[in-house]
C-alpha positions, 0 to 999 in steps of 0.5 A: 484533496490528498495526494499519494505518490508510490515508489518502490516497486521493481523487478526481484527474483521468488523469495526477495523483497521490497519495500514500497513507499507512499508519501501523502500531501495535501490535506493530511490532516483528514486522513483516517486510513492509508494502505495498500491494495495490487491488481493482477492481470486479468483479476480484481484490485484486492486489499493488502494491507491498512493502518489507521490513523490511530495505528492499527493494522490489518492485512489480507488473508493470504499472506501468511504474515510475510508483509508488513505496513508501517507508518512514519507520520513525521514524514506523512508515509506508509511502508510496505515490507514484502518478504519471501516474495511468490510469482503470485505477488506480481501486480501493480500496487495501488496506495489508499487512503481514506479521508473524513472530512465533514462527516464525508469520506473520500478515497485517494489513489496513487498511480500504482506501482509494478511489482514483478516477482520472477527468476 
């Protein structure tokens, strides 16, 4: 079992930023990915960004490189550096990962973030 606890997420005016943090306990030793996905109201949950366990990354199409994942394994956590935020990034931001443990993969959810982009 993994757990994942999100913090971070908050109100800021078009063109700000945040950083959300996710912090993962449990059985880290199994994990493979850690990222980040956001639901929007009325839409479907959709990637953002992941980062492997041997540290690459791989982001969503439309973010014009304005976000960035980092992962800090001393602390067990993923970051998630939003720049230049739009109205359109408003959602509640959900921490992944992905474990592997005797050949079985199993995926973990937070309980998700809110971020609101408005002036």
């Amino acid at each position: 079992q993994v757990q994942l606890v999100e913090s971070g997420g908050g109100l800021v005016q078009p063109g700000g930023s945040l950083r959300l943090s996710c912090a993962a306990s449990g059985s880290i030793f199994s994990i493979k990915t850690m990222g980040w996905y956001r639901q929007a109201p009325g839409k479907q949950r959709e990637m953002v960004a992941f980062v492997t366990s041997s540290n690459n990354t791989r982001y969503a199409e439309n973010q014009e490189g304005r976000f960035a994942i980092s992962r800090d394994t001393a602390k067990n956590t993923v970051y998630l550096q939003m720049n230049s935020l739009k109205a359109e990034d408003t959602a509640v931001y959900y921490c992944n990962a992905i474990t592997s443990l005797r050949a079985t993969l199993n995926t973990y959810w937070g309980q998700g973030t809110q971020v609101t982009v408005s002036s």
